[in-house]
N, CA, C and O atoms as a GROMACS GRO file, in nm:
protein
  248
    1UNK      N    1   2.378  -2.281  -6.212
    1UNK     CA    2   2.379  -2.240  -6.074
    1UNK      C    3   2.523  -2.251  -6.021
    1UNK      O    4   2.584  -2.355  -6.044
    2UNK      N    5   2.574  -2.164  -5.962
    2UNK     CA    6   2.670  -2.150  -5.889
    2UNK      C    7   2.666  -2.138  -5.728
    2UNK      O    8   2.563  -2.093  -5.678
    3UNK      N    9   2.744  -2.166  -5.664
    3UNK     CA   10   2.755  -2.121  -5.456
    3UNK      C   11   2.883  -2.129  -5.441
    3UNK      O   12   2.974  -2.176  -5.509
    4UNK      N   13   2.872  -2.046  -5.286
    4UNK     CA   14   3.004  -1.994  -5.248
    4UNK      C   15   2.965  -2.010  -5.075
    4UNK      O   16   2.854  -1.996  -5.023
    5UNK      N   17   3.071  -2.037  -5.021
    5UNK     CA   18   3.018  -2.054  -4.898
    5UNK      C   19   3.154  -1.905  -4.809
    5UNK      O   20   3.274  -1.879  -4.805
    6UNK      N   21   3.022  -1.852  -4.756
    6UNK     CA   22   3.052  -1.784  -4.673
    6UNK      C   23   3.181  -1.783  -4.574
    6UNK      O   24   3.166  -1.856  -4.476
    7UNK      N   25   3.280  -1.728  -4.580
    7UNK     CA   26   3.354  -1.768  -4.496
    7UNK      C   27   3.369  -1.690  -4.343
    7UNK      O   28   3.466  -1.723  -4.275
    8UNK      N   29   3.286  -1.600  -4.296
    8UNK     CA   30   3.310  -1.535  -4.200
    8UNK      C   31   3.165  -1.588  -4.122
    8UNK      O   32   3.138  -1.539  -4.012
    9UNK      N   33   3.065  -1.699  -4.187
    9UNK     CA   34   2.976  -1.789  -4.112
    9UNK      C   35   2.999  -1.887  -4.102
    9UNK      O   36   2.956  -1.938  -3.998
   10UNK      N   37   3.082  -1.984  -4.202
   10UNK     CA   38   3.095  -2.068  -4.188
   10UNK      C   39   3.170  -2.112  -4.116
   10UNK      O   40   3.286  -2.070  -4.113
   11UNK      N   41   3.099  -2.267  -3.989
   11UNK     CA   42   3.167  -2.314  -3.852
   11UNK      C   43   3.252  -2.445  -3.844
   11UNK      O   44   3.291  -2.508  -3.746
   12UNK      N   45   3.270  -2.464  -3.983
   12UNK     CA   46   3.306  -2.645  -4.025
   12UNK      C   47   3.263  -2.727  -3.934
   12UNK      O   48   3.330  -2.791  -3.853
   13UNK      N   49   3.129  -2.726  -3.951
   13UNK     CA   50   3.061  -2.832  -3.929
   13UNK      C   51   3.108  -2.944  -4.052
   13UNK      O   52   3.115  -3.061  -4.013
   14UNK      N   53   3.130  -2.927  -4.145
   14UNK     CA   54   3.113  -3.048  -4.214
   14UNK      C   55   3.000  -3.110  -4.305
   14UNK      O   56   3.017  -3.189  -4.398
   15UNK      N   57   2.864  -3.047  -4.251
   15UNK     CA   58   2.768  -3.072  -4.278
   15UNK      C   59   2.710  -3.114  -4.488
   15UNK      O   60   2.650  -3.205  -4.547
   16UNK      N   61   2.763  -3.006  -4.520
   16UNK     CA   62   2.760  -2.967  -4.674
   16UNK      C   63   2.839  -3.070  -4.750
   16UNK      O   64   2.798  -3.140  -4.843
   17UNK      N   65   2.970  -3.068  -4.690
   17UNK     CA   66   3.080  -3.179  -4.781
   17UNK      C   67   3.023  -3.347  -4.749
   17UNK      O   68   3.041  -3.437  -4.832
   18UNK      N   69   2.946  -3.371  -4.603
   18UNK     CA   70   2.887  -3.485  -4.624
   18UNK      C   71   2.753  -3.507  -4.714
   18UNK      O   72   2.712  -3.608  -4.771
   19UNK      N   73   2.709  -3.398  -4.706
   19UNK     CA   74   2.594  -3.403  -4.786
   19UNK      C   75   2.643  -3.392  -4.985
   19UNK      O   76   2.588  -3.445  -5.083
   20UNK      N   77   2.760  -3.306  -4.976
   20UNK     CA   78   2.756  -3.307  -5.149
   20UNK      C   79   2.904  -3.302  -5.145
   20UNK      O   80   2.945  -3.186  -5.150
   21UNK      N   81   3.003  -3.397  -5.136
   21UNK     CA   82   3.161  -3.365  -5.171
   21UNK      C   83   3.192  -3.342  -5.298
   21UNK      O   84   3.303  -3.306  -5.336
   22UNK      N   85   3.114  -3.357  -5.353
   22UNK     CA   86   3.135  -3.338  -5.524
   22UNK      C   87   3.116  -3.174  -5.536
   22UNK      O   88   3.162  -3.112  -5.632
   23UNK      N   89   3.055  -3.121  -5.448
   23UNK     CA   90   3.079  -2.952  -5.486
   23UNK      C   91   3.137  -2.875  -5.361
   23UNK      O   92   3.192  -2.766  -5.369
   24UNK      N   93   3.120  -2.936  -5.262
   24UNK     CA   94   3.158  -2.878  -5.130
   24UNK      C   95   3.305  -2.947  -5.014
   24UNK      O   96   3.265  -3.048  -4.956
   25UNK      N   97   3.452  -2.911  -4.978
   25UNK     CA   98   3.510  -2.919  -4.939
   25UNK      C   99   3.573  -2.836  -4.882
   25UNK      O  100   3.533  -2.720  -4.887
   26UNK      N  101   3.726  -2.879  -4.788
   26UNK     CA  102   3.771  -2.848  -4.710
   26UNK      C  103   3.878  -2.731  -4.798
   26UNK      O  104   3.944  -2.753  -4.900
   27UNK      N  105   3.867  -2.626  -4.732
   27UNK     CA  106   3.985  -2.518  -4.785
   27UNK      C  107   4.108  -2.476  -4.671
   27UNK      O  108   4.087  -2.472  -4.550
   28UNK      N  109   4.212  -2.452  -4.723
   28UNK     CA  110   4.350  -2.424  -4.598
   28UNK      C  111   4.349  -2.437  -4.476
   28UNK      O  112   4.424  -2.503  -4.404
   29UNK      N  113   4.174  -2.304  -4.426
   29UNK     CA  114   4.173  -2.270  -4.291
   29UNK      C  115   4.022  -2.368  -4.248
   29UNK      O  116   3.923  -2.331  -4.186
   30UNK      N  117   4.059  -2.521  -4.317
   30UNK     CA  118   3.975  -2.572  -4.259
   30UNK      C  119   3.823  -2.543  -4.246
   30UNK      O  120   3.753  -2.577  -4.151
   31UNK      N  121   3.778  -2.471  -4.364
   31UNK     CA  122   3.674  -2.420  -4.364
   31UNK      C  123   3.607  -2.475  -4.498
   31UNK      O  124   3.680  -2.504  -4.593
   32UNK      N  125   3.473  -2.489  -4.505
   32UNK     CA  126   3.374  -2.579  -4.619
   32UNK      C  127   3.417  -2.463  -4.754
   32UNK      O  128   3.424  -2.342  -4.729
   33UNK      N  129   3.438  -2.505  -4.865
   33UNK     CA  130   3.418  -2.438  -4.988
   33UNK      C  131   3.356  -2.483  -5.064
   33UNK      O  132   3.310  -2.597  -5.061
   34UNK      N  133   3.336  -2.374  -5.180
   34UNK     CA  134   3.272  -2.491  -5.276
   34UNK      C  135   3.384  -2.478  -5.409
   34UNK      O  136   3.483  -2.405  -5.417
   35UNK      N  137   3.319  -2.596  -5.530
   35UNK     CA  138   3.377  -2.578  -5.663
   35UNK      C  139   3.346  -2.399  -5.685
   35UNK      O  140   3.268  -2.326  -5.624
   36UNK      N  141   3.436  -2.369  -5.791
   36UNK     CA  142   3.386  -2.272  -5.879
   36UNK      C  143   3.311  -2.259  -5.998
   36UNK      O  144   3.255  -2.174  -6.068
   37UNK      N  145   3.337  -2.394  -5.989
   37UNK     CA  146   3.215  -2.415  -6.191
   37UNK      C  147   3.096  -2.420  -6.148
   37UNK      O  148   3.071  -2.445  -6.030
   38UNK      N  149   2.986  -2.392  -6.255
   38UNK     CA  150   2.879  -2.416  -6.278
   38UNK      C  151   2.865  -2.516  -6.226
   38UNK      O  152   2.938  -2.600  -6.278
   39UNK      N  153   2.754  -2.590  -6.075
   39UNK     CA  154   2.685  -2.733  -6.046
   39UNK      C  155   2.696  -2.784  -6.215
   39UNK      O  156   2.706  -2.717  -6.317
   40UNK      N  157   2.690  -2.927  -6.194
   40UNK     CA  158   2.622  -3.044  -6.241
   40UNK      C  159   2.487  -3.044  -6.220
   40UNK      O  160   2.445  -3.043  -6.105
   41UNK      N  161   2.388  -3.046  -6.346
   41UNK     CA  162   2.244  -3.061  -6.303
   41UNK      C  163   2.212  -3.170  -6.211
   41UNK      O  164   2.123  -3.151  -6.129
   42UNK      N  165   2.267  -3.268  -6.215
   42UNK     CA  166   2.273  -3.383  -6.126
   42UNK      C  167   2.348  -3.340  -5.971
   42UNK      O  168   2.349  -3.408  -5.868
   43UNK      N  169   2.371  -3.286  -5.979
   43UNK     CA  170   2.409  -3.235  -5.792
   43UNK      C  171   2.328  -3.141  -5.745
   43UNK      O  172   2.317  -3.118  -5.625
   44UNK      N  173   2.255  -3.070  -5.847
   44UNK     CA  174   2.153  -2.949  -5.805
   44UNK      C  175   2.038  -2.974  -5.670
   44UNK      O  176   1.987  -2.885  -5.600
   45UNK      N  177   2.020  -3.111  -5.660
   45UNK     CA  178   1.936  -3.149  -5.550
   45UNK      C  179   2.018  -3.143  -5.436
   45UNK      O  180   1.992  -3.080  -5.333
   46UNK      N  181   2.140  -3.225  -5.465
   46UNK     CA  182   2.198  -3.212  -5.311
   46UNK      C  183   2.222  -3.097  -5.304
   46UNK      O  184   2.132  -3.041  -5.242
   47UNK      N  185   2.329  -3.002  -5.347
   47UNK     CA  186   2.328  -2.844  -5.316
   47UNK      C  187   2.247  -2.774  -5.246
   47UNK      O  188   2.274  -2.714  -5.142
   48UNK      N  189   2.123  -2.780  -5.314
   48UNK     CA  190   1.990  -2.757  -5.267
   48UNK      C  191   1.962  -2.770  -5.106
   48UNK      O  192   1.941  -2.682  -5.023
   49UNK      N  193   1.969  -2.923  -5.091
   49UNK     CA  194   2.023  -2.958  -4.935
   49UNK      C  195   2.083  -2.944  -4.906
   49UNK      O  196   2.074  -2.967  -4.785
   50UNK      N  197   2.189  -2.906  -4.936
   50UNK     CA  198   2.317  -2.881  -4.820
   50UNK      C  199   2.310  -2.699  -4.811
   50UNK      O  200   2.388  -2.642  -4.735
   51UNK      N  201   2.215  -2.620  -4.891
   51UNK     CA  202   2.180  -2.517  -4.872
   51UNK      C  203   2.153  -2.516  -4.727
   51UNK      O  204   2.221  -2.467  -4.637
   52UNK      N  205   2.007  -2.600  -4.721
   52UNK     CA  206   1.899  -2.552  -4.646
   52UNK      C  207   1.904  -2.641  -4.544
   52UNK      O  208   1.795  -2.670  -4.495
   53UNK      N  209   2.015  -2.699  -4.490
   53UNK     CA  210   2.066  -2.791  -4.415
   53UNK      C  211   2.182  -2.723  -4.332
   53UNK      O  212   2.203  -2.753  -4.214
   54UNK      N  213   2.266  -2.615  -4.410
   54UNK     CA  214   2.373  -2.534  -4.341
   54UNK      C  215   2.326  -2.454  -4.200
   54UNK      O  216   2.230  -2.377  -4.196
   55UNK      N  217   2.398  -2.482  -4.104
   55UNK     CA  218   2.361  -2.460  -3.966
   55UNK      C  219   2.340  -2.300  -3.980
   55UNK      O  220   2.228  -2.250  -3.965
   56UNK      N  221   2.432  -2.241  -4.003
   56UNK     CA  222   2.496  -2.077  -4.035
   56UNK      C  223   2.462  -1.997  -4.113
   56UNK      O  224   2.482  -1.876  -4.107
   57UNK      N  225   2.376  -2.090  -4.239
   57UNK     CA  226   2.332  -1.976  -4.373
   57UNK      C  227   2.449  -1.960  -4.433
   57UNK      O  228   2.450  -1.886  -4.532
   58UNK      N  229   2.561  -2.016  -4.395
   58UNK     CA  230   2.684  -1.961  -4.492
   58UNK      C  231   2.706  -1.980  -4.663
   58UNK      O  232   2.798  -1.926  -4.725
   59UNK      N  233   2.603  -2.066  -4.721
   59UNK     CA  234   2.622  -2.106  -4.846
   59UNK      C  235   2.530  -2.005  -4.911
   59UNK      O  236   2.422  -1.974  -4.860
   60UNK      N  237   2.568  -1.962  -5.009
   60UNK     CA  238   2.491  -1.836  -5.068
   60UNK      C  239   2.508  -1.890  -5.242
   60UNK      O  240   2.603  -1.944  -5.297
   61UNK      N  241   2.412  -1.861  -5.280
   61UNK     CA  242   2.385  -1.862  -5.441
   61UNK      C  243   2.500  -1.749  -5.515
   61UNK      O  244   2.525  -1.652  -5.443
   62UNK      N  245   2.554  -1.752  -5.619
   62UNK     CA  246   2.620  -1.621  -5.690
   62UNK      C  247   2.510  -1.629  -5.773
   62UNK      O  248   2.495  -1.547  -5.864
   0.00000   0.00000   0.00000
């Protein structure tokens, strides 16, 4: 599984990187990103939540 977070929804809330910093952080314009690798099966839960937890919908599956 891979994600990408939206950048023309996303409001930096913050929300995602507290929920999973191991795949989700801060990029230049201050906006949530994610890794580019393949999740860790072991982060797949939080991801998961920080999916369906994102205020905006901005995190999208590739």
């Amino acid at each position: 599984m891979k994600v990408y977070v939206d950048q023309d929804l996303c409001i930096s809330c913050g929300l995602c990187i507290s929920i999973c910093e191991d795949v989700f952080t801060w990029n230049d314009d201050d906006k949530a990103d994610a890794i580019e690798d393949e999740i860790p099966e072991e982060l797949i839960d939080d991801v998961e939540t920080a999916v369906e937890s994102c205020p905006t919908e901005a995190i999208k599956y590739k």
